[in-house]
N, C-alpha and C positions, 0 to 999 in steps of 0.2 A: 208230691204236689199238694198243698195246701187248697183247698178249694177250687171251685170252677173258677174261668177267667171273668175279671168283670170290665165290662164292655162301657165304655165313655163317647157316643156318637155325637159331632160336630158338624156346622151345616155346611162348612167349606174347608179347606186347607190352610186359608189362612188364619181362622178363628180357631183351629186344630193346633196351631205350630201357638200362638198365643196361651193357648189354656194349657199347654204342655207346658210351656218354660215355667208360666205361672206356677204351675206344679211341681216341676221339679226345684224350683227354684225357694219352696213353701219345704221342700223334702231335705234340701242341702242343709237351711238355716235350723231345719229340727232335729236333724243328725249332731249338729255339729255343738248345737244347746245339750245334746243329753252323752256325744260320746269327744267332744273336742275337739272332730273334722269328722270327714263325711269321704266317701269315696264311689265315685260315679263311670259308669263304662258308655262310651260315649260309639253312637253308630253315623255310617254316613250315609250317601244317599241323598235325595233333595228331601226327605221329612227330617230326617238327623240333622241334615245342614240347617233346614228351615226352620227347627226347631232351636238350634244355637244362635241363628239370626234374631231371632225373639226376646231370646235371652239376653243377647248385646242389649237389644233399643228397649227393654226394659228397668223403667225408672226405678225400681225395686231391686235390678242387680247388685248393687251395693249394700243389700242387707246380707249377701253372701261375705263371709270373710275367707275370701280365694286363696290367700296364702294356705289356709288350712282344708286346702282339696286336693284330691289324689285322682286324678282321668285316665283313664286304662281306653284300649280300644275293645272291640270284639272282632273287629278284623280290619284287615289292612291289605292294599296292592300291593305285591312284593314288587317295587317303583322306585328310583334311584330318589336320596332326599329332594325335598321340595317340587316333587313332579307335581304339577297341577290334579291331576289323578288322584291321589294320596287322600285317606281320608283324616290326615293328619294336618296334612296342605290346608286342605278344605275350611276345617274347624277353625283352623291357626285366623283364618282370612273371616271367618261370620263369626268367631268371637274371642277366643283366647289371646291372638294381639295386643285385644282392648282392654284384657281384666289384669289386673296384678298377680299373678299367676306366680307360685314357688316352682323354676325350673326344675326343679330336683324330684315334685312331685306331678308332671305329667309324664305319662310313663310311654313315650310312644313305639309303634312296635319297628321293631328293623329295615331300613332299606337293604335295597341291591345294589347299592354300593357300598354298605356300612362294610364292619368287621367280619361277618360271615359271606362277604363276596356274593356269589349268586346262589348262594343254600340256603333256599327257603326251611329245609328241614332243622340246620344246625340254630335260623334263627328266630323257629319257634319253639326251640330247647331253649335259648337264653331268653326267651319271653316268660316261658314256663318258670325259669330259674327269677327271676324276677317279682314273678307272681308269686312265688313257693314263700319270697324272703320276705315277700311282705305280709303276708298270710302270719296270723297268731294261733296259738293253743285251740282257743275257743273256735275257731273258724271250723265250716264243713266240710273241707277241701283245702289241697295243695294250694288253694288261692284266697284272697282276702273273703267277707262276705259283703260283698258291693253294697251299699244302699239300695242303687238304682241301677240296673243294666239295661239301654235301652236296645232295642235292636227297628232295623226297618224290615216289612216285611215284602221278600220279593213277589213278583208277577208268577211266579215258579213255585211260592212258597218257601222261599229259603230266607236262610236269617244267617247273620255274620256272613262266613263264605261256605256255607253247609248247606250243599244242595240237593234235593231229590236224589234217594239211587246211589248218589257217590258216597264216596268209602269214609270221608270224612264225620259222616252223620251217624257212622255204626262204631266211634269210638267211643271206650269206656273207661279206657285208663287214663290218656295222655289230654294236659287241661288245655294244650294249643299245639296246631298241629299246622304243616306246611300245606298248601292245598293245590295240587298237578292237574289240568287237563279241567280248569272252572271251565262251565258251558258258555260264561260270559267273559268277556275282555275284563283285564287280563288274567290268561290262564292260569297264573303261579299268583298265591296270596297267601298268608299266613291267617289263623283264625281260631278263635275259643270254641273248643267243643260243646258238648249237649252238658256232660258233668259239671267244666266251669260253667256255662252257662245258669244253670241249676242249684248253683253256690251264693245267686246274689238272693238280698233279702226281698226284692221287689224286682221283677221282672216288665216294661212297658214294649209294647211292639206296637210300632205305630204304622199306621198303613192310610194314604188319601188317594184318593184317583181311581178314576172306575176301571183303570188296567190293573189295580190290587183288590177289584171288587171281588172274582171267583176265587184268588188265593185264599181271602180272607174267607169264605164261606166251605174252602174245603177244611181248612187248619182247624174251624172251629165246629166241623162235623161231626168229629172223633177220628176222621180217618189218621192214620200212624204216623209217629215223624220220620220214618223211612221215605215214605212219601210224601210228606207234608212236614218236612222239620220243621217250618212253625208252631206246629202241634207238642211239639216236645220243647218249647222254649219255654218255662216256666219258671217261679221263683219261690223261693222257700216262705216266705208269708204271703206272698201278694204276684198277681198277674195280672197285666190290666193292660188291654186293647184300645188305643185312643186311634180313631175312626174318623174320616169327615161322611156327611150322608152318601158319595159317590163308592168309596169302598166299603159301606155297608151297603149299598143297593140291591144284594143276592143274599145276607143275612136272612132266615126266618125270624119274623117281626118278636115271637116270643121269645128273643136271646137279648132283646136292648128294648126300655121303654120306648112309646111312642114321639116322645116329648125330645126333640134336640134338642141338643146344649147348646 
């Protein structure tokens, strides 16, 4: 881990999903100036969604050149295609529709009806195999090194589909793994480990709502990502917690200036 996280606090959710796209949208076009494309790990959830919605109605989108972007998930419902559910679904509808998008580079992760039938496990091997291919020499890992990997952080603490306690959060070899017996609907989901996780250059975990206010205040306690995998989501230069003031309301005031954004 490169440093402590640094904490970005905003006064509402929707000034939060704005200065997010702003951002990451400032992050794609500087990637893509110094290495030719950019490649982004997209989360869902209403801040992941609400933060692609942003992105759409921003007049600045078009300074992204979309053909040269690569969108990975961090996890997925294992959900037959196009289920509403889907955090593939989801994206497709608040913003990928609308961009000119190279199909060959959104990488989305398998349904339950695709080629691997109802094996979640066989089709987080061919996610993993996917990841591996596009992954270079220089990379830290079996996977690319993302620019940006955003994740939402749950009411639980959990991030992708790695939850408190479950077995998925104590992996250390494998970069995406099948997920049995999630505490939240639905139980079967496929999802990027703590390693990938830990492979992007930039790690963002965004949290609004004062039902992510305690998550957020255990994650950045120190307590373990056994108990707290948000604790363990980090990025190899940069971590950065974009906050609106309701999920930082149980932060100690000395971990983010006074001053909202």
């Amino acid at each position: 881990m490169t440093g402590s996280p640094q904490l970005v606090v905003h006064r509402d959710k929707e000034l939060m999903a704005q200065a997010a796209a702003a951002r990451l949208l400032t992050k794609i076009v500087d990637a893509q100036a110094a290495r030719g494309s950019a490649s982004v790990v997209l989360t869902g959830g209403r801040n992941g969604n609400g933060l692609l919605a942003a992105l759409a109605a921003s007049p600045a989108r078009d300074a992204i050149d979309w053909s040269r972007l690569d969108l990975w998930w961090g996890d997925e419902r294992f959900l037959p295609e196009g289920d509403p559910d889907r955090n593939v679904t989801q994206a497709r509808e608040a913003l990928l529709d609308a961009v000119p998008l190279d199909p060959a580079r959104v990488h989305a992760m398998p349904a339950s009806d695709g080629a691997y039938g109802n094996d979640a496990d066989a089709a987080a091997e061919a996610y993993a195999a996917e990841l591996a291919a596009a992954a270079r020499p220089e990379n830290h890992a079996q996977v690319p090194s993302f620019d940006v990997l955003l994740l939402g952080v749950g009411p639980d603490t959990h991030v992708a589909s790695l939850f408190p306690e479950h077995p998925g959060v104590r992996e250390t070899e494998r970069m995406v793994i099948g997920v049995h017996g999630a505490p939240k609907p639905p139980p079967t989901r496929i999802s990027l480990t703590l390693p990938a996780i830990r492979a992007a250059r930039e790690v963002w975990l965004l949290a609004a709502g004062e039902d992510k206010a305690k998550a957020a205040a255990i994650a950045l306690s120190g307590t373990g990502e056994l108990q707290a995998p948000a604790a363990g989501a980090y990025g190899r230069s940069r971590t950065l917690w974009l906050l609106d003031s309701a999920a930082a309301s149980q932060l100690p005031r000395a971990l983010y200036p006074p001053s909202l954004a």
